[in-house]
N, C-alpha and C positions, 0 to 999 in steps of 0.2 A: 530651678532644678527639674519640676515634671515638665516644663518643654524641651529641656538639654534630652528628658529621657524618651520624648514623643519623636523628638528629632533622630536620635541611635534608632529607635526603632523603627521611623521609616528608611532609613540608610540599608538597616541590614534587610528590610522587606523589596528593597531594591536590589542590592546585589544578588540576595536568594533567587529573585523572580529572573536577573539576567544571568544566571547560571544556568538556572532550566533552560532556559530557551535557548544559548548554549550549544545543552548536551542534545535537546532534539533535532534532530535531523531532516530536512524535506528532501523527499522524494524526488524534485526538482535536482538536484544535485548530481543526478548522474547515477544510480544505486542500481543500474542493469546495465548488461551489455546489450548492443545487437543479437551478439550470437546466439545468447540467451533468449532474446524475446524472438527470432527464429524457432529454436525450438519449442517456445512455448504456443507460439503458433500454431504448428504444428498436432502437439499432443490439444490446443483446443480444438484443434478440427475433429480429431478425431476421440477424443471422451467430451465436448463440453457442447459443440454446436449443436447436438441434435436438441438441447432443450435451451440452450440459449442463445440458438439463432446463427447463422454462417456471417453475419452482420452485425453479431454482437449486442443486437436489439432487441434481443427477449422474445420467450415465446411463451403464451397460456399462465403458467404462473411463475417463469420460471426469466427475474429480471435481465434487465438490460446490463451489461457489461462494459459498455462507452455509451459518453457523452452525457446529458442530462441526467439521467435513472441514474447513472455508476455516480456521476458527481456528486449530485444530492445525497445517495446514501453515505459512500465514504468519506465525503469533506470534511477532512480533519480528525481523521481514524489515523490510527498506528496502520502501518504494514503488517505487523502482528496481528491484528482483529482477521485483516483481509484475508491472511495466508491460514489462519485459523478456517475461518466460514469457507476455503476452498480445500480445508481437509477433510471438510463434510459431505462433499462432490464424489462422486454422485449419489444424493440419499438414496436412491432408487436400486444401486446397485453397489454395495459395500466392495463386491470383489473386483470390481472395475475401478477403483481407486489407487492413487497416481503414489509414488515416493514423494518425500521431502522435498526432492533434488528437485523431481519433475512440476511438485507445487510452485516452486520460488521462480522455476521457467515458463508455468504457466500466469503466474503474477508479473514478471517481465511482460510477458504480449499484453499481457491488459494495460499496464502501466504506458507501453508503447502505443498501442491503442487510442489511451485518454493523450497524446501528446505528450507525453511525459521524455523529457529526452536522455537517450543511453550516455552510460560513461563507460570508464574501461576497469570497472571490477564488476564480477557477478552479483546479483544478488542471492547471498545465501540463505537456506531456511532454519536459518538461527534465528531463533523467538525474542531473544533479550536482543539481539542487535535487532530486530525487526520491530521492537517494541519502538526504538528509539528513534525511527525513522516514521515520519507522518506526510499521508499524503493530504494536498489540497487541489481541488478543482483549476484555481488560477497559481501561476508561477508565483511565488513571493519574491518583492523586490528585496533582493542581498545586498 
């Protein structure tokens, strides 16, 4: 009887665990447009390069945005963490800070950025659907 019931409970600590993984979502999948990470381009050029560099590679205290620095921080963060800490932008200047709309576009160019490749829906700066979306440095094999 206790291995019939060690047995149900690794069963149901199995399906739980492949339900999660599931409902999380990678960023790999296509979660921006092009057009999207055009404009987010854009508005980095002009609210975000002067302290994080025209190359996305940091400047003084103020990190790197692609490649190695971006990877290492965010590997395996929600989309929600990232779109959070980029509503913080600019600490320096509260009134220079961007819409929702303009956040989720400026998180498209970065995602575009780190390699990350476009689909054909926007990313939008809905928090609970951004929760569920997780970025990783390398593609995951699907």
């Amino acid at each position: 009887m206790r291995n019939r019931s060690l047995v149900t409970l690794v069963i149901v600590a199995v399906v739980v665990a492949a339900t999660i993984a599931q409902s999380a979502r990678s960023a790999w999948t296509g979660v921006y447009t092009t057009e999207q990470a055009t404009r987010g381009e854009q508005l980095y050029v002009r609210t975000c390069a002067e302290c994080h560099g025209d190359d996305l590679e940091g400047r003084e205290r103020a990190p790197g945005l692609a490649g190695v620095t971006f990877n290492q921080r965010w590997d395996g963060a929600t989309l929600k963490k990232l779109f959070e800490r980029l509503e913080e932008m600019p600490p320096a200047k509260p009134e220079a800070r961007l819409t929702p709309s303009q956040y989720a576009d400026v998180l498209a160019f970065l995602l575009n950025a780190n390699e990350v490749p476009a689909g054909m829906t926007p990313l939008e700066p809905d928090k609970k659907a951004l929760a569920d979306i997780t970025y990783t440095s390398q593609q995951p094999k699907f």
